[in-house]
GUMI-36574 format. One record per residue (C-alpha): residue in one letter; x, y, z. Coordinates in steps of 0.1 Angstrom, whole numbers, padded with zeros to 4 digits, always signed. Last residue first. Layout:
BEGIN
AXYZ ...
This chain:
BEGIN
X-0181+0008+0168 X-0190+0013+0130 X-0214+0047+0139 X-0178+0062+0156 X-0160+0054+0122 X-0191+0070+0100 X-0196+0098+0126 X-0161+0101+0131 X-0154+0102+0092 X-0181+0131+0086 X-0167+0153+0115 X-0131+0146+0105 X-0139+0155+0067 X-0152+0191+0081 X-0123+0196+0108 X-0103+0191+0076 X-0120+0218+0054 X-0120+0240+0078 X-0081+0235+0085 X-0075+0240+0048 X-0065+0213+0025 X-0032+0205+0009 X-0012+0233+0027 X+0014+0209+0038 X+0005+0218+0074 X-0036+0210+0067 X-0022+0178+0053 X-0005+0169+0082 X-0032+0178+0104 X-0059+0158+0087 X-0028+0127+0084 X-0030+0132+0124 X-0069+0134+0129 X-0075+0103+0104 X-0051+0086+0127 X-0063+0099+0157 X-0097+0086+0144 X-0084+0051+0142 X-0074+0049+0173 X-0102+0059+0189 X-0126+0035+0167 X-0103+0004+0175 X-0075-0010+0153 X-0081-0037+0135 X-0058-0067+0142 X-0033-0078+0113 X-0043-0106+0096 X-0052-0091+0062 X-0023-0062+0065 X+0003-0094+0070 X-0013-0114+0041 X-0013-0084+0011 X+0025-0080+0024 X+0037-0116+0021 X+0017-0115-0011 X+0031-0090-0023 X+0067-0104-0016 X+0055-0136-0030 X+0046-0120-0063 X+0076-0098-0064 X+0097-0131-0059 X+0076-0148-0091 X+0081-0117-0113 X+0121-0116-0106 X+0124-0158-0113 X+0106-0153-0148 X+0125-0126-0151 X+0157-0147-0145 X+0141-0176-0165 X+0138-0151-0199 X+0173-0133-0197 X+0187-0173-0194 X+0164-0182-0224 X+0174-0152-0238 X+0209-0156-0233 X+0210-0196-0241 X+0192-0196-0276 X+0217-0164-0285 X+0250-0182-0275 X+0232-0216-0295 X+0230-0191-0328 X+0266-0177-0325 X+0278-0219-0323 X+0256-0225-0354 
């Protein structure tokens, strides 16, 4: 009886801590999900030095060629550009 009890308690105790770990992950993402939805957008300049820089970055890392980036850029600045 006393072995079965020990059992009863670690697993509930196993069970509440992840019960404890899911519920902090959940308010971490929301935390997260809540600071990128009120955030301020960033203009239509800054944005496409963004796109430019991670373009660039790529282009270094050998990901994409610098053709096919100044390609993507041109059809993302007239979307981004089109939005402003």
């Amino acid at each position: 009886m006393h072995r079965k009890a020990a059992r009863y308690v670690t697993r509930t105790t196993t069970a509440a801590a992840g019960a404890v770990a899911t519920a902090a992950t959940s308010v971490a993402a929301a935390a997260v999900a809540a600071s990128i939805i009120f955030s301020p957008v960033a203009d239509a300049s800054s944005r496409m030095d963004g796109v430019r820089a991670d373009l660039q970055r790529a282009v270094q890392l050998n990901q994409i060629t610098q053709e096919q980036a100044l390609s993507f850029e041109a059809k993302l600045a007239g979307r981004i550009m089109g939005e402003a």
